[in-house]
C-alpha positions in Angstrom: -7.2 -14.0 -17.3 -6.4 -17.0 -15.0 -4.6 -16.3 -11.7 -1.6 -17.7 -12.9 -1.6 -15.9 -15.8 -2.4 -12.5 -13.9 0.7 -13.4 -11.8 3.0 -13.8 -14.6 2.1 -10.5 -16.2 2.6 -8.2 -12.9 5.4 -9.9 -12.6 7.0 -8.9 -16.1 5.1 -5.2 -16.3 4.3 -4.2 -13.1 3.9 -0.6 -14.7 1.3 -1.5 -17.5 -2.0 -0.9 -15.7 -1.0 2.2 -14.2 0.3 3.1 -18.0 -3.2 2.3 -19.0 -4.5 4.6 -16.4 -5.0 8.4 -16.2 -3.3 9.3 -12.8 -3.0 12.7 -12.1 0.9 13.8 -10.9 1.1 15.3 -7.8 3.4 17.7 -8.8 3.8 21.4 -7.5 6.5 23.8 -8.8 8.4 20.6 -10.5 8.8 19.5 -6.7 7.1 16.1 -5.9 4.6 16.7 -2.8 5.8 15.1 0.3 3.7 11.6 1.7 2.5 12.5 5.5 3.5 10.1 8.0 1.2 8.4 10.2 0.9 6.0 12.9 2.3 2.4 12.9 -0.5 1.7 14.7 -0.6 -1.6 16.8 -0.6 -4.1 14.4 3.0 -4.3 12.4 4.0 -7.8 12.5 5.1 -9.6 15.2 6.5 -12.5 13.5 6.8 -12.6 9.4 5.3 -14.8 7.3 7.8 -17.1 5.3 5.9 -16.4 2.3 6.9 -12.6 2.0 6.4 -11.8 -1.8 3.8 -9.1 -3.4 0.6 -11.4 -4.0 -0.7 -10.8 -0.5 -3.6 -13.5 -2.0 -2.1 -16.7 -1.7 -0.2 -18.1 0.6 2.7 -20.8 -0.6 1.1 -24.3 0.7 -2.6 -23.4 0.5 -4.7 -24.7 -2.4 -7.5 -21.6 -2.0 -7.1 -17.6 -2.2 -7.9 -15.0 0.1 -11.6 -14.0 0.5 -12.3 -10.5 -0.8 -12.1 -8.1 -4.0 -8.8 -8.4 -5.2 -7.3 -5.3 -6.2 -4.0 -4.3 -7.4 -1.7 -1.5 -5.5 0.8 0.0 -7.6 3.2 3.5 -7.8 7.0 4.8 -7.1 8.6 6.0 -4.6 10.7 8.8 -5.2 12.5 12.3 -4.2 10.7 15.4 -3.6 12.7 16.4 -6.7 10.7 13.9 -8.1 13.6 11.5 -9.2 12.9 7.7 -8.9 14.1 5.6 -6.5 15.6 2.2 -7.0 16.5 -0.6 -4.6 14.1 0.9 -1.5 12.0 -1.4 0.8 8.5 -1.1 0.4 6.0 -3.0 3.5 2.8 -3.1 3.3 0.6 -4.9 5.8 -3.4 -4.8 6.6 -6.5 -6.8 7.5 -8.2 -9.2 5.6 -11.9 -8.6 4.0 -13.3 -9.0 7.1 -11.4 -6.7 9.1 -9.1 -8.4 10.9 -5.7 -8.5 11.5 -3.4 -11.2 12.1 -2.0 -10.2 15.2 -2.4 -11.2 18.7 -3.1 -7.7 20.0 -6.3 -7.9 17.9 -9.5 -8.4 19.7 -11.7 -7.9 16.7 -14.2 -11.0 16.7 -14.1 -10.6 13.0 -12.9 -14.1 11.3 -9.1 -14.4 10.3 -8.4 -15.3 6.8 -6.2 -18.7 6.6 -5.5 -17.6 2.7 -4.6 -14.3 3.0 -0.7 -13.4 3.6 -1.2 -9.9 5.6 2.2 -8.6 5.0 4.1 -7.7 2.1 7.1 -6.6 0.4 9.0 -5.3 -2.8 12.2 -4.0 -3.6 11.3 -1.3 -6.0 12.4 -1.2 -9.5 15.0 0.8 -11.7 11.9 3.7 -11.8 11.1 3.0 -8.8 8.5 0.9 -9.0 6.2 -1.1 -6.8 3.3 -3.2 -7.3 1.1 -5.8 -4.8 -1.4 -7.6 -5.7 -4.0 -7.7 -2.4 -7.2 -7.1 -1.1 -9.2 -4.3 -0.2 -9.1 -4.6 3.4 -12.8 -4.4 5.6 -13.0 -1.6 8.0 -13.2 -2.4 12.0 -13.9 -1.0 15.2 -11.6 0.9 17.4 -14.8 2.0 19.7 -18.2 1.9 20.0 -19.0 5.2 17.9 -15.4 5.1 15.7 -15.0 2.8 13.0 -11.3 2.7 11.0 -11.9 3.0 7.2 -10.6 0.4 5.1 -6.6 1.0 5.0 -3.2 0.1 4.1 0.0 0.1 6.2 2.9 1.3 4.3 6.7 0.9 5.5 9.2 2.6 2.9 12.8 2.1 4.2 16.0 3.4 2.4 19.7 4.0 3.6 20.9 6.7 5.7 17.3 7.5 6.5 14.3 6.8 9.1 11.8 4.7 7.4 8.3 6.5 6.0 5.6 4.9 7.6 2.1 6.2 6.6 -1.6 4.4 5.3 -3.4 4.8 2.3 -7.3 5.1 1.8 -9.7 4.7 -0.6 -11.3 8.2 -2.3 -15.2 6.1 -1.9 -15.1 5.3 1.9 -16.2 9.1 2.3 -18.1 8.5 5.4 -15.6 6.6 7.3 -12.9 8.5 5.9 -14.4 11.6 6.6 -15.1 10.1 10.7 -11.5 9.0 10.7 -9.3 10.4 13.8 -6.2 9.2 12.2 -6.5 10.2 9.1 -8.3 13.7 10.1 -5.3 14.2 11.9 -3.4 15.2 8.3 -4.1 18.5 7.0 -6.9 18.6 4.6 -4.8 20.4 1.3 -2.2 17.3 2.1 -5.5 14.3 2.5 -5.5 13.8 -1.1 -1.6 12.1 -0.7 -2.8 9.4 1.5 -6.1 8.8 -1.0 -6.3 6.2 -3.9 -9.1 6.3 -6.2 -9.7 2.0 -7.6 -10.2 2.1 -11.4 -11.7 -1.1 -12.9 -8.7 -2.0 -15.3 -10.1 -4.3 -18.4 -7.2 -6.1 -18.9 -6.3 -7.2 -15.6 -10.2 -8.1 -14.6 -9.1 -5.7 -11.3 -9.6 -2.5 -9.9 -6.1 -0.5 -9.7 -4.8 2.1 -7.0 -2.1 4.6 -7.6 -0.1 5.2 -4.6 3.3 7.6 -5.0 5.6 7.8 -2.1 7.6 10.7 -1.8 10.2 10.6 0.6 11.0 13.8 2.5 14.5 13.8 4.0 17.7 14.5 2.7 20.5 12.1 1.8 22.9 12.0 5.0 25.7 11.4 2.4 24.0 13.6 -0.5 24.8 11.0 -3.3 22.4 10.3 -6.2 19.4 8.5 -4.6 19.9 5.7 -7.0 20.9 2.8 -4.9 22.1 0.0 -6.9 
């Protein structure tokens, strides 16, 4: 499948792959298990890129793509009742292949990646949907015996409530995820939340990630968390 024709299709089923994927629910009692939060962590954007869509692998005006295994993010966000949410504002944002961020508080002498967009964002769908097409970001050092796993920053902002933020992993970093401070930092029964396992998906010529967020907080007006 050419690029152009991958784009096209997440674009008109950003569900399929996860459809022809066997995810497990993370369901408990018919309630839908809170995401932990986490850090922000010093790298959110600073200035946005004008090319803000969910392919994280192109940027508009550049003839070559981003450097890395390109992998495709995907999942809902919804209630702890486990109702879908439409219409909330999903950010994601992370390093390149190499490791490093765009961001000027980054002293990582790791190579910035012209191609790659950094920063994402969808608008999630009538089930709550999201999808981004991206790459799996290279781990870094925060010290000379502590190396960050490879990671994704996740903003989740709705109305009348304080925006999620929280990272995801990857299930086969085990020995950076298991030296993690941040990510250690999360309860080990609640670990599996913030974890995607990448499944090679035949039709896309990708690996795929499942990520579910489940937002925690009640409704300050208690209306139906469908938002138009």
């Amino acid at each position: 499948m050419s690029l152009t024709s991958r784009r096209t299709f997440l674009k008109n089923s950003p569900m399929l792959a996860i459809g022809l994927l066997n995810f497990p629910q993370l369901i408990l009692a018919d309630k839908c298990l809170i995401t932990p939060n986490q850090t922000e962590g010093p790298f959110y954007p600073l200035n946005f890129p004008s090319d803000s869509d969910q392919d994280l692998t192109r940027v508009a005006g550049h003839s070559s793509i981003a450097l890395g295994e390109k992998i495709l993010i995907m999942g809902r966000v919804i209630t702890p009742d486990c109702i879908p949410l439409k219409g909330a504002k999903v950010e994601i944002w992370q390093a390149c292949a190499s490791g490093r961020y765009d961001h000027e508080f980054d002293g990582n002498s790791a190579p910035i990646d012209p191609n790659f967009q950094y920063w994402g964002l969808f608008i999630t769908k009538n089930d709550g949907q999201y999808s981004f097409l991206t790459i799996k970001p290279g781990s870094y050092p925060v010290t000379t015996n502590w190396r960050r796993p490879p990671h994704i920053h996740f903003k989740v902002k709705i109305p009348h409530q304080s925006p999620l933020i929280t990272q995801l992993y990857f299930t086969e970093e085990t020995q950076l995820n298991r030296q993690d401070r941040i990510l250690q930092r999360i309860p080990s029964q609640q670990r599996k939340l913030v974890m995607t396992e990448l499944i090679y998906n035949q039709s896309l010529m990708m690996r795929v990630g499942k990520f579910n967020i489940i937002l925690g907080e009640q409704y300050a007006d208690n209306r139906t968390p469908y938002l138009g």
